[in-house]
C-alpha positions in Angstrom: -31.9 81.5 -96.0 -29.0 80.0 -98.1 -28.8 76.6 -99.1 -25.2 76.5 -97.4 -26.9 78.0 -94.0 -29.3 75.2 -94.1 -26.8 72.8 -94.7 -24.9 73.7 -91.9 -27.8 74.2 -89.6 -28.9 70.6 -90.2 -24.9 69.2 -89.9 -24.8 70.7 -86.3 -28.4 69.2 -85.4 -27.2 66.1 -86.6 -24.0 66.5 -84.7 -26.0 67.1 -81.8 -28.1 64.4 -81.9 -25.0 61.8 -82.8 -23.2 63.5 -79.8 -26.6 63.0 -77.3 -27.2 59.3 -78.9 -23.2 58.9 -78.1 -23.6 60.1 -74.4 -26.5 57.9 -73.5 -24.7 55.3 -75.1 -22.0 55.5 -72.8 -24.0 56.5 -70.0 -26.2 53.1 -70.6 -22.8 51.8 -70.9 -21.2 53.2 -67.5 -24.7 52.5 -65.7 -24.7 48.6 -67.1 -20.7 48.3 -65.9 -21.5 49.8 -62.5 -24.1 47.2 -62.3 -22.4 44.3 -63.4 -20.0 45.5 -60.7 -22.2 45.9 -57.6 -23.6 42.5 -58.6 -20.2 41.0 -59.0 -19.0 42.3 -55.4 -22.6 41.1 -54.3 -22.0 37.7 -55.3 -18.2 37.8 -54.3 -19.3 39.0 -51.1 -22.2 36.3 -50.6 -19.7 33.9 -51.9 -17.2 34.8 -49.5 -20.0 35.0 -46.7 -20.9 31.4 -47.4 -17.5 30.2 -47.8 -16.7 31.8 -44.0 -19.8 30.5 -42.6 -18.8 26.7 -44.2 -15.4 27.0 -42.6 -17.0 28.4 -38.9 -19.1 24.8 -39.2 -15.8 22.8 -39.9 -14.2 24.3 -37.6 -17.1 24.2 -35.0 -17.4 20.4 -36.2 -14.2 20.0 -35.7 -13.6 21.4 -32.2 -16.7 19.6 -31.0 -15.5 16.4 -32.5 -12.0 17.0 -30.5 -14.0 17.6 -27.3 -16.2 14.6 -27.7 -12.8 12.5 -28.2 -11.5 14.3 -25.3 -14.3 13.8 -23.3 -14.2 10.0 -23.9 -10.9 9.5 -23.4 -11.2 11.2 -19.8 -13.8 8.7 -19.2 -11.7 5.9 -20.4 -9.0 7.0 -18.0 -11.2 7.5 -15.4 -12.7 3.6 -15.5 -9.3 2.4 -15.8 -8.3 4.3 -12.7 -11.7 2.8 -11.1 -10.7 -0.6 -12.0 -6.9 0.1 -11.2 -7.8 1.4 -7.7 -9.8 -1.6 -7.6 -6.9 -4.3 -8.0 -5.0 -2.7 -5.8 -7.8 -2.9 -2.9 -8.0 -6.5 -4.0 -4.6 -7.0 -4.2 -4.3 -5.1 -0.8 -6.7 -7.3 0.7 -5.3 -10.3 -0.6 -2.3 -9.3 1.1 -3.7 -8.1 4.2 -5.9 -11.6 4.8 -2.3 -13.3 4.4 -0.7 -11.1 6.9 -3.5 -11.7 9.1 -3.1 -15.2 8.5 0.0 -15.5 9.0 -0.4 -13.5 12.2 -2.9 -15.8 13.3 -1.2 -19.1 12.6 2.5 -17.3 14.4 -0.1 -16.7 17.7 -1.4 -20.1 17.6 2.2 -21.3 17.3 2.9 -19.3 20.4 0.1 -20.2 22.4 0.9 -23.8 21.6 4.1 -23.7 22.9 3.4 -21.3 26.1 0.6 -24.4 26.3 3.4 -26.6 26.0 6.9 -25.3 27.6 7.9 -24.2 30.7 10.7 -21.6 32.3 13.2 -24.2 34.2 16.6 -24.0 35.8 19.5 -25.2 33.3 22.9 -25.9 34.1 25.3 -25.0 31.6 28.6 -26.1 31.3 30.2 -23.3 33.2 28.5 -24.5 36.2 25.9 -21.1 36.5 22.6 -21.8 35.7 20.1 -19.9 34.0 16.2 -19.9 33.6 15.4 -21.3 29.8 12.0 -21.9 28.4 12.0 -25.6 27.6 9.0 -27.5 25.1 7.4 -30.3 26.2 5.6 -32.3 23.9 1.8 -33.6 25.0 1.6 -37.1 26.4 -2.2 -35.9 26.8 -4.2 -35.6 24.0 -3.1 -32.2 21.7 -4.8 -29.5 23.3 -6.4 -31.3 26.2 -3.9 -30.0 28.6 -1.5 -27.5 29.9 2.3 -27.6 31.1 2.8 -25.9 34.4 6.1 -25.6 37.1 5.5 -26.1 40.8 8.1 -24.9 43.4 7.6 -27.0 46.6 9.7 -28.0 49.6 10.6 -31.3 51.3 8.7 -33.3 51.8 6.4 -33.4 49.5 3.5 -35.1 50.7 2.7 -36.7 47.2 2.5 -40.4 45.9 3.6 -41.0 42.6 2.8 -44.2 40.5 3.2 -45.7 37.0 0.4 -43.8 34.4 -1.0 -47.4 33.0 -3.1 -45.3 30.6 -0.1 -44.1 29.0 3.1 -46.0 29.2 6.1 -44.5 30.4 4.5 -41.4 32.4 4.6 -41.2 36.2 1.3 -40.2 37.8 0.1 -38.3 41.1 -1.9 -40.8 42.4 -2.6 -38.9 45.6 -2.1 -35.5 47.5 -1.7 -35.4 50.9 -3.9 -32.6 51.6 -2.6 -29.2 53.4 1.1 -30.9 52.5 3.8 -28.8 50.8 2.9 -30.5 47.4 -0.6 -29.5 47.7 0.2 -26.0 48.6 2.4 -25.7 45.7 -0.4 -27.0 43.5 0.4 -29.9 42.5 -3.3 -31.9 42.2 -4.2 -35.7 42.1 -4.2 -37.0 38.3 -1.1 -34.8 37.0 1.4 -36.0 35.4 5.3 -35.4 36.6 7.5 -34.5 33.2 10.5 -32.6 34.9 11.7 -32.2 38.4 15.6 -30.9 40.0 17.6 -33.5 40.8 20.8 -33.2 42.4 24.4 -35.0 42.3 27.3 -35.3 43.9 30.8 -35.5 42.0 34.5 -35.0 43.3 36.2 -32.3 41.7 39.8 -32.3 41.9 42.2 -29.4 41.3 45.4 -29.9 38.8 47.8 -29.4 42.1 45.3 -31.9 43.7 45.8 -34.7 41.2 49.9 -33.4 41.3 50.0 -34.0 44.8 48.0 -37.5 45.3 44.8 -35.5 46.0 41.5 -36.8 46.4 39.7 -34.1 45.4 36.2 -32.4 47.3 33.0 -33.1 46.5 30.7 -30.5 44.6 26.7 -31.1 44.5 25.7 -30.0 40.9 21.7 -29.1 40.5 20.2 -30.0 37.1 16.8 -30.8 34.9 16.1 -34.5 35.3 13.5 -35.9 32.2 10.9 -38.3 33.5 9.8 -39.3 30.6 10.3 -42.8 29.7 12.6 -43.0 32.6 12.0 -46.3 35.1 9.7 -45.8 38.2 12.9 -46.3 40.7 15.1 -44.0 38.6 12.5 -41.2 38.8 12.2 -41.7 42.6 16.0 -41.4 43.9 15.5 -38.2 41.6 13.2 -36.3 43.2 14.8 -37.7 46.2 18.4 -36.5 45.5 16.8 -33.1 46.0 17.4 -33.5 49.9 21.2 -33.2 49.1 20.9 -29.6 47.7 23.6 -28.0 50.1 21.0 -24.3 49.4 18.2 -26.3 50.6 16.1 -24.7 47.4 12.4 -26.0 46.9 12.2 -28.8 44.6 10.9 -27.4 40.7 8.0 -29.6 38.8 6.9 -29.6 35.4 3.5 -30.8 35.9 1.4 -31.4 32.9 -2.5 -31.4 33.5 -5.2 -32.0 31.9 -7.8 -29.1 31.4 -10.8 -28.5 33.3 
């Protein structure tokens, strides 16, 4: 062999050996990149992983933190409802005690006065008359006793007096029994307040008066007061009852004491 051939020879093995250290080199290279790579994506991806998992718990956090808000303000509506609803069932029964009362105090007011009034005969001015419920006020004591209206006939069969318990009341002192006062219902101890009474007047006609007419007479019926009235006064009233030209019973207001 020639010193060039061995020259060469030993070039190429030397090339060979520069080209194999080269690959592995890069290969070592490539394998180190490809790793740094994978581990790279590996912590990108676990980064990413975390990052997503952090954001689920906000927004878990966050959405439970909405629904406990929620939750209490449903509750607060709801006791505020409650208490609502429960002013207006005070305020409803405020209201409805005061209707009540009020209801109760207009009934007393009308018992009182069906205690204390009476249906009588009035004459008005056009001469008809008409049934009108008229008050009397107690000469008993308030609530003690009761107005009533007798309808009897003539005569009456009843002696009246002066009350000298209280002043300026006529009294039934006595009832003849079976009599037509007595049937009416008239009882001993009443008191009269009201009774008909009738009077006479002329009533004369324009062409009357024109021509020296005197006129005829016209019997008017009315309500005659006792009360306070003089003892004599109150007897030619109920007695003027006997010129009723319709011969109608004689009407009473009676008050009477309770049983």
């Amino acid at each position: 062999m020639t010193p060039n051939r061995n020259y060469q020879r030993g070039f190429d093995v030397g090339r060979k050996c520069l080209f194999t250290i080269t690959f592995l080199s890069c290969a070592f290279s490539a394998k180190s990149f490809i790793t740094s790579a994978v581990n790279v994506k590996i912590i990108r991806d676990h980064v990413h992983c975390t990052t997503g998992e952090h954001q689920a718990a906000r927004t878990f956090e966050l959405h439970m933190s909405i629904e406990d808000e929620a939750r209490k303000l449903r509750e607060e509506a709801k006791k505020l409802r409650e208490e609502i609803s429960g002013f207006q069932k005070e305020k409803d029964d405020v209201i409805k005690e005061a209707q009540e009362a009020e209801r109760q105090v207009l009934a007393d007011k009308q018992e009182m006065r069906m205690r204390y009034s009476a249906e009588v005969p009035i004459l008005k001015g056009d001469g008809n008359t008409v049934l009108e419920r008229c008050d009397f006020a107690p000469r008993f004591p308030r609530e003690t006793s009761t107005i009533e209206t007798f309808n009897a006939n003539l005569p009456l069969g009843i002696i009246l007096g002066e009350d000298e318990e209280i002043p300026g009341t006529i009294r039934v002192d006595e009832v003849v029994e079976d009599g037509n006062g007595f049937l009416a219902g008239v009882r001993e101890g009443d008191l009269l307040r009201a009774c008909t009474a009738t009077q006479v007047t002329m009533e004369t006609p324009t062409w009357q008066l024109m021509a020296g007419g005197i006129g005829q007479p016209k019997t008017k019926r009315f309500m005659y007061s006792v009360d306070g009235r003089p003892f004599e006064e109150v007897m030619d009233a109920v007695a003027s009852n006997r010129m009723d030209p319709d011969e109608r019973p004689i009407v009473l207001v009676i008050e009477r004491r309770d049983a």
